[in-house]
Wavefront OBJ file of the C-alpha trace (Angstrom):
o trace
v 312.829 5.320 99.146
v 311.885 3.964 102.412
v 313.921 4.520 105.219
v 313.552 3.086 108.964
v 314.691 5.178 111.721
v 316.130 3.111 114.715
v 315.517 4.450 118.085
v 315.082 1.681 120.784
v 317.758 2.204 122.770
v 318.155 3.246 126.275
v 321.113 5.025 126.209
v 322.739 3.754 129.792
v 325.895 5.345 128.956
v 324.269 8.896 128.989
v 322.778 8.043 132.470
v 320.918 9.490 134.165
v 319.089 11.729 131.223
v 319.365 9.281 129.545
v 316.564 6.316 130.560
v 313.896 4.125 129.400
v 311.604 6.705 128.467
v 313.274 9.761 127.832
v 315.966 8.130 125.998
v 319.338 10.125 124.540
v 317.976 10.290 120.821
v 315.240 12.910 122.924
v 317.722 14.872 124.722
v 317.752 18.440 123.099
v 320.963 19.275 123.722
v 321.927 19.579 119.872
v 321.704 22.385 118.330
v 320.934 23.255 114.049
v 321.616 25.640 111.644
v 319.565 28.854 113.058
v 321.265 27.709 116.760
v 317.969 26.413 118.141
v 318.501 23.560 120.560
v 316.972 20.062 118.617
v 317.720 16.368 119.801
v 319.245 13.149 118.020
v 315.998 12.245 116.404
v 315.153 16.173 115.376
v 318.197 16.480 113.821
v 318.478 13.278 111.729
v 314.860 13.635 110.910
v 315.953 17.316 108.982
v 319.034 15.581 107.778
v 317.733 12.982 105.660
v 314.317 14.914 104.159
v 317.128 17.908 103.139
v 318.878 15.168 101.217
v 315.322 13.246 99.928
v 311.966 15.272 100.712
v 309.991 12.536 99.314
v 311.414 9.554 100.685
v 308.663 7.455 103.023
v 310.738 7.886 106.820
v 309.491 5.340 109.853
v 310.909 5.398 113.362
v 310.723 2.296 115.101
v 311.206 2.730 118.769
v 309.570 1.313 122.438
v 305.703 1.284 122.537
v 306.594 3.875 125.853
v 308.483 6.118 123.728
v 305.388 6.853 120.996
v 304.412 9.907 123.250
v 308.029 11.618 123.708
v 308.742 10.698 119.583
v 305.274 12.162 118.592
v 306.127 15.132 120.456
v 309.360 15.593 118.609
v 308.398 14.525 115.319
v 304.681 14.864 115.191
v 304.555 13.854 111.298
v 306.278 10.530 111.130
v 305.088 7.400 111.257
v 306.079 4.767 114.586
v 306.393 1.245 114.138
v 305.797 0.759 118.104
v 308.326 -2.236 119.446
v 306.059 -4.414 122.072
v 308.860 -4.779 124.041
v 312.614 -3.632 124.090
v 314.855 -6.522 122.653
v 317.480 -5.443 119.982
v 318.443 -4.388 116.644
v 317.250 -8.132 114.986
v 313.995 -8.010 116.261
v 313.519 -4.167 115.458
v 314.211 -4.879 111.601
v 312.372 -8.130 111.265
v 308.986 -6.408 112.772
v 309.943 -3.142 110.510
v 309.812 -5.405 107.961
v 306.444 -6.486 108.814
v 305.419 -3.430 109.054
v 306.487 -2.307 105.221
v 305.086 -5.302 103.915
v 301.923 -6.219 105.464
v 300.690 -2.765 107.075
v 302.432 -0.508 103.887
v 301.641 -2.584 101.310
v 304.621 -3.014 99.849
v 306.078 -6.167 97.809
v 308.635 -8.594 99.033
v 311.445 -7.768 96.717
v 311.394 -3.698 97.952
v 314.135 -2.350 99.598
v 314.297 -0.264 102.805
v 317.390 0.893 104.790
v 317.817 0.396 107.843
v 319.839 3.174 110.173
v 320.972 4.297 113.681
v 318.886 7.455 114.864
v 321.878 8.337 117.606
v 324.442 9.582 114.337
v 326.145 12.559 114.330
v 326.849 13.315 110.450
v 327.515 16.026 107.718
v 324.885 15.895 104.531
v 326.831 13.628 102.871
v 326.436 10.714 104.785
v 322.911 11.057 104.628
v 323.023 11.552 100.509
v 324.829 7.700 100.429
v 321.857 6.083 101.632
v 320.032 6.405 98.202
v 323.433 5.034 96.942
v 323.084 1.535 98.917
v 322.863 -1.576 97.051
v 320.284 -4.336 98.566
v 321.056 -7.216 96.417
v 321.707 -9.447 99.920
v 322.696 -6.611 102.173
v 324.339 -3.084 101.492
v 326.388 -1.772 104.463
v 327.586 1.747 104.662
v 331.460 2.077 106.460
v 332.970 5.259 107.041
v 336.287 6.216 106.510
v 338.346 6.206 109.950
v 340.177 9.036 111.119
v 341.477 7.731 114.243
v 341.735 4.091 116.147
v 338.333 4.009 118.095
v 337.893 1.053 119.969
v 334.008 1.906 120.564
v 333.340 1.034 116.881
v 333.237 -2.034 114.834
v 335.239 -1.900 111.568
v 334.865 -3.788 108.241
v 337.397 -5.164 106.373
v 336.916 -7.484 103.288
v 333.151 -8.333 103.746
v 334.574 -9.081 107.733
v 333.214 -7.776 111.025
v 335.346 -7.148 113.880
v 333.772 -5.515 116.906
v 335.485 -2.945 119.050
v 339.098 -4.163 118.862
v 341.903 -3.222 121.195
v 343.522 -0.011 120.137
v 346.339 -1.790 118.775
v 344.223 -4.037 116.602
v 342.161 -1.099 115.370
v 345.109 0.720 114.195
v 346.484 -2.270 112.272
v 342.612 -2.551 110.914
v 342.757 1.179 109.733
v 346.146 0.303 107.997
v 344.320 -2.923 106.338
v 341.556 -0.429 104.385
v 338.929 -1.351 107.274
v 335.948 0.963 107.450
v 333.856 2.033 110.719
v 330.731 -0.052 110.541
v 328.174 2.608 110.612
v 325.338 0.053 111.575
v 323.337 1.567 108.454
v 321.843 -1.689 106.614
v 320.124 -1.604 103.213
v 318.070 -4.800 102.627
v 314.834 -6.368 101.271
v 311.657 -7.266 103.284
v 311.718 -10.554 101.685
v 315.656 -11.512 102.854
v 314.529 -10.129 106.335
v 311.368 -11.919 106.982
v 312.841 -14.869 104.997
v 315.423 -14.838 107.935
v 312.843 -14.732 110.737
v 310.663 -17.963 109.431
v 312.545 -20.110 112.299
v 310.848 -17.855 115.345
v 307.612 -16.751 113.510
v 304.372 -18.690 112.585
v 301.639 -16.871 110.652
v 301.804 -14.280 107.191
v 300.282 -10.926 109.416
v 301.839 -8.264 111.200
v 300.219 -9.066 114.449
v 301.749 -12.521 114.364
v 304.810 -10.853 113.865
v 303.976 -8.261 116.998
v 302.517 -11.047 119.082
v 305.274 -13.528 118.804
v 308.098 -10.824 118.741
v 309.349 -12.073 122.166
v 310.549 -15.358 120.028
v 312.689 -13.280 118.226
v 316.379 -13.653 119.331
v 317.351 -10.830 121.381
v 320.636 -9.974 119.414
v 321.888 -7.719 117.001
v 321.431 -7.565 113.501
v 324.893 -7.593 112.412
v 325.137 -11.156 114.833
v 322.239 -12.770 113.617
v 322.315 -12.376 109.877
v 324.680 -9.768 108.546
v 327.942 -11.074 110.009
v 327.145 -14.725 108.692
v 326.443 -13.559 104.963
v 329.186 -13.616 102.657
v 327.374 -11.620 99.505
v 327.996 -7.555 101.290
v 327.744 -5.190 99.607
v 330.094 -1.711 101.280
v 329.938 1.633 99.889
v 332.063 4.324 101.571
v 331.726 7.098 103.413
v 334.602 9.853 103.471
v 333.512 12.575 106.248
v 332.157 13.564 109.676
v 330.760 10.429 111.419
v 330.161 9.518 114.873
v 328.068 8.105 117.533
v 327.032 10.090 120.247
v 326.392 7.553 122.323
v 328.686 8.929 125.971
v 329.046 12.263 127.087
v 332.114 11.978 125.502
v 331.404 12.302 122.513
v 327.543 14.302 122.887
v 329.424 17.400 124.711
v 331.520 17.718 121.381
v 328.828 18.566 119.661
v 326.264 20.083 122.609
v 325.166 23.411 122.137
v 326.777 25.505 124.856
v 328.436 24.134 127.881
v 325.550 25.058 130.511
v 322.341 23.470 130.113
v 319.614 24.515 132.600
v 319.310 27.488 135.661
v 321.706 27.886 138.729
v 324.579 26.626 137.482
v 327.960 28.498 138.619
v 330.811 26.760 136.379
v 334.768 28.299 136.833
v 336.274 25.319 134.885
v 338.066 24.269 131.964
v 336.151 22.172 129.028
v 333.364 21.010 131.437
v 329.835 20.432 130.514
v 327.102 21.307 133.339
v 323.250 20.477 133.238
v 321.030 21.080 135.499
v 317.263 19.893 135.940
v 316.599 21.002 139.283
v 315.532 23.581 141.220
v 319.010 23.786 143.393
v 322.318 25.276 142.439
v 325.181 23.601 141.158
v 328.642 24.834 141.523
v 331.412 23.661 139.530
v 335.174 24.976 140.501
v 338.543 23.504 139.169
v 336.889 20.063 137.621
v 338.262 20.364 134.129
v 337.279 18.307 131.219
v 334.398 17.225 133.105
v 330.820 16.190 132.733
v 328.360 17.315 135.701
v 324.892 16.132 135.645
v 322.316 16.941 137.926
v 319.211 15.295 137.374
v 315.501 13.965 139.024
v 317.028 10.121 138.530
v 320.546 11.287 139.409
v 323.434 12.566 139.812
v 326.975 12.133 137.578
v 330.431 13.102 138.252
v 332.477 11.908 135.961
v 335.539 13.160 133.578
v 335.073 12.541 129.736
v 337.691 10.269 128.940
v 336.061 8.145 131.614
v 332.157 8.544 130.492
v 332.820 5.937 128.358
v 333.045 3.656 130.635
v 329.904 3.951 132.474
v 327.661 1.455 131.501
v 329.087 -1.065 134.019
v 327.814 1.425 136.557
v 325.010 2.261 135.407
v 323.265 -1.034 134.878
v 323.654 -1.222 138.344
v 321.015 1.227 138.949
v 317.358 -0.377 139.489
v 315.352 2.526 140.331
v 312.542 3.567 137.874
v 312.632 7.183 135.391
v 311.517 9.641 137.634
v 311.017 12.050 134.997
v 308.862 11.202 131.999
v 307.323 13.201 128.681
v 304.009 12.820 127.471
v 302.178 14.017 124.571
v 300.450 16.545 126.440
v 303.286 17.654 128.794
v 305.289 16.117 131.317
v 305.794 15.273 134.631
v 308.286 14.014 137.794
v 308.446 11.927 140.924
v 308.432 14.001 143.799
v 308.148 11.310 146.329
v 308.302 7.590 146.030
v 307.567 5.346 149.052
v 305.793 1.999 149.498
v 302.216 3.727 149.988
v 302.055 5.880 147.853
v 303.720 8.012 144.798
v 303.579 11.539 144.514
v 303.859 13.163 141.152
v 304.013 16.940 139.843
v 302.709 17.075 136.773
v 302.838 19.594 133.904
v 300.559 19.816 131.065
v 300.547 21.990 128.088
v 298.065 24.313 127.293
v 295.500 21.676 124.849
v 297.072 18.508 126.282
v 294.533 15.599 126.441
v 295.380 12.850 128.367
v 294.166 9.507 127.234
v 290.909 8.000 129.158
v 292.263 5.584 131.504
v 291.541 3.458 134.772
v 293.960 4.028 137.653
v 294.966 0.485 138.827
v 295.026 2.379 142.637
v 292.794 5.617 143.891
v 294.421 8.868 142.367
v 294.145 12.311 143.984
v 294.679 15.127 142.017
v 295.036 18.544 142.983
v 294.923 21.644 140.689
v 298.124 24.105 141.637
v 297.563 26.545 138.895
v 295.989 26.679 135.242
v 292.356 25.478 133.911
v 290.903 22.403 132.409
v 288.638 19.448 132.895
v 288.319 16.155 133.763
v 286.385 13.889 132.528
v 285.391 11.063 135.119
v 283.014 8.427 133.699
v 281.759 10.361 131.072
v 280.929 13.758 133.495
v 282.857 16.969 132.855
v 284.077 18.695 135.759
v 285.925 22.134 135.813
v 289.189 22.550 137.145
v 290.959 25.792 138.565
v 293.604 26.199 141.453
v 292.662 24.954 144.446
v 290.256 22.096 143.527
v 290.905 18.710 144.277
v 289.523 15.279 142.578
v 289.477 12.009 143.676
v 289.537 8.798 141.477
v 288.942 5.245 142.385
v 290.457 2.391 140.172
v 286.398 1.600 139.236
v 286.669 5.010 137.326
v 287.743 5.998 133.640
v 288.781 9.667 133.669
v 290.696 11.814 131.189
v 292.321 15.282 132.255
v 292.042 18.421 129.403
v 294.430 21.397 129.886
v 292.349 24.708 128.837
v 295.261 26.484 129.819
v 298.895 25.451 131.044
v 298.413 23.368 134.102
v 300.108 22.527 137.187
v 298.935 19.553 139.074
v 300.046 16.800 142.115
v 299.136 13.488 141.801
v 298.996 11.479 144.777
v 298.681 7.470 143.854
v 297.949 5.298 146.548
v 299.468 1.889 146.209
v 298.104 0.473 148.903
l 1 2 3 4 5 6 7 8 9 10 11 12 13 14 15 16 17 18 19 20 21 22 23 24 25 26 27 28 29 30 31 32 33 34 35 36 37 38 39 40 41 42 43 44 45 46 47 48 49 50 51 52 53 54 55 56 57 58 59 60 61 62 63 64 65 66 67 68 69 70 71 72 73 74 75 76 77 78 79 80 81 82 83 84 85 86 87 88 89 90 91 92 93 94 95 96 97 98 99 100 101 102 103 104 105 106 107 108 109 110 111 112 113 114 115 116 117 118 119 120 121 122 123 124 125 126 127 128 129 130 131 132 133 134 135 136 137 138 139 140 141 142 143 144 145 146 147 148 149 150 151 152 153 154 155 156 157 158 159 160 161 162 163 164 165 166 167 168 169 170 171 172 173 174 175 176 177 178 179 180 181 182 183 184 185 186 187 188 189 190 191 192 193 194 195 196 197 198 199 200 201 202 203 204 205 206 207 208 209 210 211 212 213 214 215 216 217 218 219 220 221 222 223 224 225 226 227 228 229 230 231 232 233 234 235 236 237 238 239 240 241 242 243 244 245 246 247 248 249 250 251 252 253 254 255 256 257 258 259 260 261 262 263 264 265 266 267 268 269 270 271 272 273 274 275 276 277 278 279 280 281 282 283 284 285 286 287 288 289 290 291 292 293 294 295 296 297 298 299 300 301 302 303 304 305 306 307 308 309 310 311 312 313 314 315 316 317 318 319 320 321 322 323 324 325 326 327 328 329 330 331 332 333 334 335 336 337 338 339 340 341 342 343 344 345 346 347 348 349 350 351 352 353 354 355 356 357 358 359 360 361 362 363 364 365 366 367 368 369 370 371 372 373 374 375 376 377 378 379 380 381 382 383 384 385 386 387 388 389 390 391 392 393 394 395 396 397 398 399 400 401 402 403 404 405 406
């Protein structure tokens, strides 16, 4: 069984630890069956291999979100978007992928689903239960009139209806769309022939910006009359607000300093300051290094609007071999603090301005044009953009970066 794993989204709505990078299928604010904190991705991951250990599991994501998915997941295997578009392009390069990278013939079947699903075993047990003769959908069985969800009824779509309409959908038979696809690489790359020239994977990579940037269920599934629904009767959501995440969070304080005297109110904290709460019930506070949130739950859904508003870029990001933050962010230069784990390797690179680096605490080395040089606290290196370097952690290391932009 080959499954695809879809984790390109940004996650606006879960702003702002929720961004391009470090996007809400990372957050670890989950938690399993021994209480251990695990994200989206970690926890779908364990879902589906307890239901099939042998089935062959991809993630597709952003090529910028390899490093945080590796991290999580260090045994699966990434089908690396070039760029972010939506869930048509994602499943025609998967596709790709299966066929001309895997090896595997046009009339196999792979299924398609969402990695941001909160679910109970079962769920995860119907996807070897899809049928892929055009497409197989999987609905769940509605237990209230959501009008974040899309429903189908009769081999119909209808996207997020008024509540009204949803309720008169639910009375109708209609299912929650569950955005799970099952579907053959042939049908899928038969249905991206108009935008793609070539019979490779790299044509299918380079040329993915032809692609329509639309959904899946737009582009192909909602025109196709031959569907194929089987049903899901049990937990199902998508934790896609704060909403519906802090039903399921862990505990109610995430993170140091926090002083909470509230009802039903969610605090996280990813700086070094306090953060008091008093007499904000039913409330999500978020303090983070690209923001801060305020907002009550009923209305978390609603941010999006908001937060597409905001331009600035992550100022938090995590790599393979650690992590790091923004410190300081002006038009000469950027100042980082970064954090790498003990064994981290950063990749040899060219800094496209000089980089300054100084050593705060921990061992390693750097590697500048093919010279080692030891690094312990105190030491400072300085890199022009004519340079390939690498940085080794021997131990944990603290560093600042100081890139000069101009």
């Amino acid at each position: 069984m080959n499954i695809v794993l879809l984790s390109g989204g940004s996650g606006k709505r879960l702003w702002p630890l929720s961004n391009d990078i470090l996007s809400k299928q990372f957050l670890t604010l989950l938690k399993n069956d021994k209480g251990q904190s695990e994200s989206m991705v970690q926890r779908v991951y364990r879902q589906i291999r307890a239901s099939n250990p042998v089935a062959d599991i991809f993630v597709s994501c952003n090529k910028n979100q390899t490093d945080v998915l590796n991290k999580q997941l260090e045994a699966v295997e990434v089908i690396a978007e070039p760029t972010r578009r939506d869930t048509f392009p994602a499943i025609v390069l998967a596709a790709a992928y299966l066929h001309f990278v895997k090896g595997l013939g046009l009339d196999e079947t792979f299924v398609v689903c969402p990695i941001d699903v909160f679910a109970h075993q079962a769920y995860f047990e119907k996807l070897g239960q899809l049928k892929a003769d055009h497409i197989g959908l999987l609905g769940a069985v509605p237990t209230y009139p959501s009008t974040k969800y899309g429903y189908i009824l009769d081999s119909q779509f209808v996207e997020k209806p008024t509540i009204e309409k949803a309720q008169a959908l639910i009375d109708a038979g209609a299912l929650w769309n569950c955005g799970v696809f099952a579907l053959k690489l042939g049908y899928v790359l038969d249905k991206a022939k108009p935008y793609v020239t070539g019979s490779a994977y790299e044509a299918y990579y380079t040329q993915y910006h032809q692609l329509p940037k639309t959904s899946f269920d737009y582009e192909v599934a909602e025109k196709e009359s031959a569907l194929a629904v089987t049903t899901y009767d049990g937990v199902w959501k998508d934790l896609g607000t704060w909403n519906t995440l802090t039903e399921e969070m862990a505990k109610d304080i995430h993170g140091k300093n926090i002083y909470l005297d509230a009802t039903d109110t969610h605090v996280i904290n990813m700086l070094n300051v306090p953060v008091i709460v008093k007499d904000v019930d039913n409330a999500v506070v978020i303090a983070s290094h690209d923001g801060i949130l305020v907002t009550t739950k009923p209305s978390s859904a609603h941010l999006k609007p908001l937060t597409e508003q905001v331009t600035s870029q992550p100022m938090y990001e995590q790599r393979i071999w650690g992590e790091y933050q923004v410190i300081d962010n002006n038009p000469k230069n950027v100042v980082k603090r970064i954090y790498m784990d003990a064994g981290g390797a950063t990749e040899t690179t060219r800094p496209t301005v000089q980089a300054i680096y100084t050593v705060i605490s921990g061992k390693g080395i750097a590697t500048i044009d093919a010279q080692d040089h030891l690094l312990t606290p105190g030491d400072v290196i300085k890199i022009s953009s004519l340079q390939a370097y690498s940085l080794i952690a021997a131990t944990q290391m603290e560093l600042i970066a100081i890139e000069h932009v101009a």
